[in-house]
One Martini backbone bead per residue (centre of mass of N, CA, C, O) as a GRO file, in nm:
protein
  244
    1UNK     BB    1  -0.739   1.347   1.491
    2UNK     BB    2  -0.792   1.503   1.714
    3UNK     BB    3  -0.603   1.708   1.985
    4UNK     BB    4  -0.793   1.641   2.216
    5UNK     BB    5  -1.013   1.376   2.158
    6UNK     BB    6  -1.240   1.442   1.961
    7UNK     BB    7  -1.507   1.319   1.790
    8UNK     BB    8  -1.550   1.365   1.495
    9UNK     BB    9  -1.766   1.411   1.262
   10UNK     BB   10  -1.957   1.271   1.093
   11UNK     BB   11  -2.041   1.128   0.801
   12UNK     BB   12  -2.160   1.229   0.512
   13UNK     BB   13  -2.305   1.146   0.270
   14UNK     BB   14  -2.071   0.998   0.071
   15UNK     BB   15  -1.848   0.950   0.300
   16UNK     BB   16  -1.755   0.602   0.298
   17UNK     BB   17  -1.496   0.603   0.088
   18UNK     BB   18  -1.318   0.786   0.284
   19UNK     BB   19  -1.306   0.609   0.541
   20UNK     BB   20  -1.212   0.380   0.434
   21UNK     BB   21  -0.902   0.519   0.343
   22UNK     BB   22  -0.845   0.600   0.610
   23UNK     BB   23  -0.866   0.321   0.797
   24UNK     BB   24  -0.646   0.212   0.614
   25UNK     BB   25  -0.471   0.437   0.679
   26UNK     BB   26  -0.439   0.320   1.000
   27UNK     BB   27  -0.349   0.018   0.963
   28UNK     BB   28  -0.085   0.045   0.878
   29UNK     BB   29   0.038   0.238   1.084
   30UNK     BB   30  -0.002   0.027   1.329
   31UNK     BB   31   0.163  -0.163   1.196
   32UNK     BB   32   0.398  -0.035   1.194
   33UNK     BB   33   0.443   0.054   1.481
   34UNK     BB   34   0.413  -0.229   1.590
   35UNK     BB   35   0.449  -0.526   1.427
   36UNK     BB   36   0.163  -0.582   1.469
   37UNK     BB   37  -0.182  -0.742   1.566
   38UNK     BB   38  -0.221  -0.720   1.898
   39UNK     BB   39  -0.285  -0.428   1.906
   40UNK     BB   40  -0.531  -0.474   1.698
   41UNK     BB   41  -0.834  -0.289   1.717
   42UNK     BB   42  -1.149  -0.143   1.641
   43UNK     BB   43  -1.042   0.063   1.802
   44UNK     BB   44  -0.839   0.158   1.796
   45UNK     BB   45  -0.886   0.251   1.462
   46UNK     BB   46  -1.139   0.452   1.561
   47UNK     BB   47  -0.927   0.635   1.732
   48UNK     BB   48  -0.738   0.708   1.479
   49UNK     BB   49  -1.001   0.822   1.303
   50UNK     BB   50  -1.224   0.963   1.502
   51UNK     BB   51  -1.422   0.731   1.583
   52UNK     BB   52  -1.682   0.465   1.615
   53UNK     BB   53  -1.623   0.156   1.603
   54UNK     BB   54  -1.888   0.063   1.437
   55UNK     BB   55  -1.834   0.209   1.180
   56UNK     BB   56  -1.615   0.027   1.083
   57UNK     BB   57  -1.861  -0.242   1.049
   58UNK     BB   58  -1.956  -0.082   0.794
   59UNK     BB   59  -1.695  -0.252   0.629
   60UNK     BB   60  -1.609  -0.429   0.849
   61UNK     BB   61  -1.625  -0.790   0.978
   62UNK     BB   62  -1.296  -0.808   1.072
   63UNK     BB   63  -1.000  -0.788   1.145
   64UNK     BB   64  -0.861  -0.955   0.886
   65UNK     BB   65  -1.026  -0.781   0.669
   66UNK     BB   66  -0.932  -0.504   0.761
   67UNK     BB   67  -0.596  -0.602   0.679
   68UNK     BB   68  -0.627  -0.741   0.391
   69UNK     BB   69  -0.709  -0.436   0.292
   70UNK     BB   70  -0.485  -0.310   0.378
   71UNK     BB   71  -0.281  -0.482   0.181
   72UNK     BB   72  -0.370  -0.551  -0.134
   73UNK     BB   73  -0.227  -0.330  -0.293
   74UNK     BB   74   0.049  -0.428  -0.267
   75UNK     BB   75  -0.020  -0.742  -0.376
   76UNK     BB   76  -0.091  -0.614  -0.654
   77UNK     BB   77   0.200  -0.447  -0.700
   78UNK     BB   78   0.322  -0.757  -0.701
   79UNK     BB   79   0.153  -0.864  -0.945
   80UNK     BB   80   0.211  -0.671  -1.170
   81UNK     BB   81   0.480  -0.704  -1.194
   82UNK     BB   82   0.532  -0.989  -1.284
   83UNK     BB   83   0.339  -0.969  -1.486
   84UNK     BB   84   0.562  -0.774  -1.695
   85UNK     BB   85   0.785  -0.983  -1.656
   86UNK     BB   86   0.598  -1.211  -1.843
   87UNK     BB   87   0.584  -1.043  -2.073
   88UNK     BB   88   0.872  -0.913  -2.140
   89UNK     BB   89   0.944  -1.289  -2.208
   90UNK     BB   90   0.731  -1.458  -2.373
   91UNK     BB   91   0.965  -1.527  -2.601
   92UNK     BB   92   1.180  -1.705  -2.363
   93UNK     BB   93   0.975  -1.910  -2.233
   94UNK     BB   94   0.900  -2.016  -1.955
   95UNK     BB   95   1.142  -2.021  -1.768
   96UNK     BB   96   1.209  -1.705  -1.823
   97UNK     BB   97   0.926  -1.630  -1.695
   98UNK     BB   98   1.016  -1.717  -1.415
   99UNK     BB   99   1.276  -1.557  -1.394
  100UNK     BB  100   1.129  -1.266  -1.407
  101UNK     BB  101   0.954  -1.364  -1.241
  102UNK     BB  102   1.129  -1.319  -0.914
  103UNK     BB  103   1.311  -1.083  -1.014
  104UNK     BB  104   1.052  -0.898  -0.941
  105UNK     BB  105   1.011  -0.995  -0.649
  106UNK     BB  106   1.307  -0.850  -0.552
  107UNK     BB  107   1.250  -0.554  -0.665
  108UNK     BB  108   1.006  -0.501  -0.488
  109UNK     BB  109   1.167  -0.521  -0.203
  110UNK     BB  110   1.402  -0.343  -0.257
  111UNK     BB  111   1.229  -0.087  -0.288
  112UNK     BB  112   0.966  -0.187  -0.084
  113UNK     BB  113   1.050  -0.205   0.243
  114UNK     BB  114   0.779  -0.106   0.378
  115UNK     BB  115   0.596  -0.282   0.237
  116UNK     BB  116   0.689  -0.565   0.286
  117UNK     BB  117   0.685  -0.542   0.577
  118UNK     BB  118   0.372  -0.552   0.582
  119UNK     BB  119   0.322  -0.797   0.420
  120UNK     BB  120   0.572  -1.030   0.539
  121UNK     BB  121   0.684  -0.884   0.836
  122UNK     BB  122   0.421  -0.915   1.015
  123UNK     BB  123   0.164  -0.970   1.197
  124UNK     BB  124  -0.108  -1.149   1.079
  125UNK     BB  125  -0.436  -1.278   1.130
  126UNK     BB  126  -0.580  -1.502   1.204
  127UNK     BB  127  -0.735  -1.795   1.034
  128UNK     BB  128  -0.935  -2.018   0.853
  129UNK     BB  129  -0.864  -2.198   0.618
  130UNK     BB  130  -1.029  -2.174   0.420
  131UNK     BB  131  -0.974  -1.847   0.415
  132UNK     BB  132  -0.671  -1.821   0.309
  133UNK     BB  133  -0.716  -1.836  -0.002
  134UNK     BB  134  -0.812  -1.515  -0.016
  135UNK     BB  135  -0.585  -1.398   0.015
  136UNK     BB  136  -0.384  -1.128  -0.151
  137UNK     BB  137  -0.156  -1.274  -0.217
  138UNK     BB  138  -0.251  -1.505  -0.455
  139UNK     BB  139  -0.121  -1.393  -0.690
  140UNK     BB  140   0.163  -1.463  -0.620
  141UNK     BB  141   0.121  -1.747  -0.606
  142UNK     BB  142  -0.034  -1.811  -0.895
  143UNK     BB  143   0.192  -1.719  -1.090
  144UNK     BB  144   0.378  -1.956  -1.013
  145UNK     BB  145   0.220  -2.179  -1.088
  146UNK     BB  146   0.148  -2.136  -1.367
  147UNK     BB  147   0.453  -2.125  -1.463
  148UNK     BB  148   0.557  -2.398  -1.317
  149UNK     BB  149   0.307  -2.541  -1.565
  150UNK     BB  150   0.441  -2.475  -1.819
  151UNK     BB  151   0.728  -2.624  -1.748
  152UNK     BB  152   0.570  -2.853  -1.777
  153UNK     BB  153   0.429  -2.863  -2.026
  154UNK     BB  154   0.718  -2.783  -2.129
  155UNK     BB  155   0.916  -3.073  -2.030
  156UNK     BB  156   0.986  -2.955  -1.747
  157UNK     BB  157   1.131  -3.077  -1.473
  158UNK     BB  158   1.054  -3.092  -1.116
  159UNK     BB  159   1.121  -3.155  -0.786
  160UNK     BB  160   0.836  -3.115  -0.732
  161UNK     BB  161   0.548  -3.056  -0.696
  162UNK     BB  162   0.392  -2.744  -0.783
  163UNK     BB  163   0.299  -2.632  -0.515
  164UNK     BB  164   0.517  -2.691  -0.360
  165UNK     BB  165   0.728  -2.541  -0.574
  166UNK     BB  166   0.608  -2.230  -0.538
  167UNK     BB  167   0.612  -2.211  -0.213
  168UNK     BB  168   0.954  -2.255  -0.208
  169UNK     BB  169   0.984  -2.044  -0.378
  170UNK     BB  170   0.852  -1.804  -0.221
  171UNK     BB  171   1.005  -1.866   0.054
  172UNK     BB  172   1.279  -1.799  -0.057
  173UNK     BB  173   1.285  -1.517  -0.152
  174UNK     BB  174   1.222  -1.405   0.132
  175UNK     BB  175   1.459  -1.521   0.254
  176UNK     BB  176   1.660  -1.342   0.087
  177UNK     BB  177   1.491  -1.047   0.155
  178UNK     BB  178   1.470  -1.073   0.459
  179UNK     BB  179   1.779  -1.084   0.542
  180UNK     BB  180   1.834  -0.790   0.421
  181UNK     BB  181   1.687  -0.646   0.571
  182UNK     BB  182   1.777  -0.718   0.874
  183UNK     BB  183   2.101  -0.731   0.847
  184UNK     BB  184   2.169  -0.508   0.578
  185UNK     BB  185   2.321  -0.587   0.405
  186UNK     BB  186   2.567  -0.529   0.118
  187UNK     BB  187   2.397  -0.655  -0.150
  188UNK     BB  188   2.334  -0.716  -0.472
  189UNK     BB  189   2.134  -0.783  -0.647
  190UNK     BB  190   2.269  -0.977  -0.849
  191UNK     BB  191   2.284  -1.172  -0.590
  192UNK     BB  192   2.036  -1.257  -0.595
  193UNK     BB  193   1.918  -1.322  -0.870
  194UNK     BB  194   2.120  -1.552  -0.879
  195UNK     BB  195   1.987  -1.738  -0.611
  196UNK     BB  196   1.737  -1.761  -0.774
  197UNK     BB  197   1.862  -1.934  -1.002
  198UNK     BB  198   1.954  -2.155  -0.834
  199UNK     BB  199   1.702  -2.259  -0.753
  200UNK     BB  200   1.584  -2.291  -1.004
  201UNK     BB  201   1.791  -2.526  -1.077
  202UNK     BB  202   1.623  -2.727  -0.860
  203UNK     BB  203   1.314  -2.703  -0.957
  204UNK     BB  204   1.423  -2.661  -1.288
  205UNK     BB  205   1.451  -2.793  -1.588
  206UNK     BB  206   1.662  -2.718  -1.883
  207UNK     BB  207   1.545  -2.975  -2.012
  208UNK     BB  208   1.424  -3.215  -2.109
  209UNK     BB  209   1.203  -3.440  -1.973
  210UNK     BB  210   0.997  -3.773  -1.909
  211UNK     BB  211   1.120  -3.769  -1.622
  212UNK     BB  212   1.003  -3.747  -1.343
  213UNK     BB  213   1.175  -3.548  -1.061
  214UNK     BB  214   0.943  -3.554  -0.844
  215UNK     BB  215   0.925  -3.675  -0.453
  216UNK     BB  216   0.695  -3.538  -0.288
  217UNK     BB  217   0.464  -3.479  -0.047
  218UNK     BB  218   0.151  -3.539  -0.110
  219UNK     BB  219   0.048  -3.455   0.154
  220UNK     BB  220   0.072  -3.161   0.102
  221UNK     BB  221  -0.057  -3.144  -0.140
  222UNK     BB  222  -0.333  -3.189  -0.032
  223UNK     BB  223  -0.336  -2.945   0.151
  224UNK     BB  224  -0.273  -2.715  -0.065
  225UNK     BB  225  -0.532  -2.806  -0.220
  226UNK     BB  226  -0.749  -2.695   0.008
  227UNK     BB  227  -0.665  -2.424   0.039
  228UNK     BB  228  -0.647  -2.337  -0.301
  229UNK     BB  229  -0.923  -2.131  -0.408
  230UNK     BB  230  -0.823  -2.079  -0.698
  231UNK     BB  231  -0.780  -1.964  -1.018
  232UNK     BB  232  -0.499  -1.936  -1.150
  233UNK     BB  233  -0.470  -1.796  -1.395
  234UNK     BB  234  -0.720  -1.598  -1.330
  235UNK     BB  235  -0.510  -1.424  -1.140
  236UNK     BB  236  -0.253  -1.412  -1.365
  237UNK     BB  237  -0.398  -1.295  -1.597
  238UNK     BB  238  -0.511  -1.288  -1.938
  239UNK     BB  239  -0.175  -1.187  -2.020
  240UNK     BB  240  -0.128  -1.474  -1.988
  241UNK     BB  241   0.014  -1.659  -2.259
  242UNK     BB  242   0.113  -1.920  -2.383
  243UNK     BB  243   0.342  -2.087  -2.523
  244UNK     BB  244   0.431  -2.178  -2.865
   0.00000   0.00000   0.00000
C-alpha cells in the first residue's frame, strides 16, 4: 500500500493474476499478525493490498474462500511430503507407509513452524458442513484414510472405525507438534515420531487378525462420512499405488 494511504492505481488489463497473489499474501500477513480471522474482513484485505473492496470479490466469493486459498499452498505442501513419504516406502508394507506419512507429517510441522501455525492453530472462517469437505486441508486427511483403508485391505485390524482412525491419527499427531510449538519443549524429533509409532501401535495392528478389532461410536462415523465428500484415493495422488 502506498505510504500515504491513498490507493493505488487499477490493475491494468492482464494483472488480475498479480492481484490474486497480491491478496493471498496480505491474508497470511494479517493473519500471522493478528491470530485469528475475527477482525479479518474484505476491507481489511483490501486496505493491506491498496485496492477497493470489491477488487476482492471479483476473485473470492466470500471470506471463507478468501482464507482457505490463501492457505490451500501450505496444505499441498504437506501433502506432497506425506505423498513422497508414501512412496519412498512402498516396497516396506501398508503400515510402514502409514507411519511414513505420519513421521512426515511431524518432520513438516516442525521445520515450517510459521506456515503450521497458519494452517492449523489460527482460527479460520467458520463454514456450513456441507462444505468442511472441501477444505484444503482435505488431502492430508484423504492420505491417512487411504493409507488406513490398505492396513484393513491387508488384514491388519483398526482399533476404531477407518474415518474415526485417520481422523485420531490426524488430531494426535498435531497435538504432538502443536505442544511443541507452544511451550517450546527441547523435545528430539525422534521422540516425537516415537510417540507417533505409539500412536499407531494403539490404532493399527502388527500382524494379520480376522477379528475386527474396532468398536467406535457408528454414529461418528456416520457423521463423518457426511462430511468427507472427497474421494480418498483420487485426493491421495494416482501414484499411491497398493501394495501387491
Amino acid at each position: 500500500m502506498d505510504p500515504s494511504g491513498a490507493e493505488r492505481p487499477r490493475n491494468r488489463r492482464g494483472e488480475g493474476e498479480r492481484l490474486r497473489h497480491e491478496v493471498l499474501a496480505a491474508v497470511n500477513r494479517l493473519l500471522d499478525r493478528w491470530g485469528s480471522d475475527e477482525k479479518l474482513t474484505m476491507r481489511a484485505v483490501a486496505k493491506e493490498v491498496g485496492v477497493s473492496a470489491p477488487s476482492i470479490y471479483l476473485h473470492f466469493a466470500d471470506k471463507t474462500e478468501l482464507v482457505w486459498a490463501a492457505l490451500s499452498d501450505k496444505y499441498a505442501q504437506l501433502a506432497d511430503r506425506m505423498h513422497e513419504a508414501d512412496l519412498a516406502a512402498l516396497g516396506d508394507g501398508p503400515r510402514a507407509r502409514l507411519a511414513a506419512q505420519a513421521h512426515a507429517y511431524c518432520a513438516f510441522a516442525f521445520e515450517n513452524p510459521g506456515h503450521y501455525r497458519l494452517m492449523y492453530e489460527v482460527r479460520q472462517p467458520a463454514a456450513e458442513l456441507e462444505r468442511i469437505g472441501q477444505h484444503p486441508s482435505r488431502r492430508v486427511g484423504a492420505s491417512f484414510r487411504t493409507a488406513l483403508g490398505r492396513c484393513a485391505d491387508a488384514g491388519l485390524s483398526l482399533a476404531l472405525p477407518p474415518n474415526q482412525a485417520a481422523h485420531t491419527l490426524w488430531a494426535a499427531l498435531h497435538g504432538f507438534v502443536s505442544l511443541q510449538h507452544s511451550l517450546a519443549l527441547p523435545t528430539p524429533f525422534e521422540a516425537t515420531t516415537a510417540l507417533a509409532d505409539g500412536l499407531l501401535d494403539v490404532l493399527v495392528a502388527r500382524a494379520r487378525d480376522t477379528h475386527p478389532a474396532h468398536s467406535g461410536d457408528l454414529r461418528l462415523e456416520q457423521y463423518m462420512n457426511e462430511i468427507i465428500t472427497d474421494d480418498a484415493h483420487e485426493l491421495a495422488g494416482p501414484d499411491q499405488v497398493d501394495d501387491v
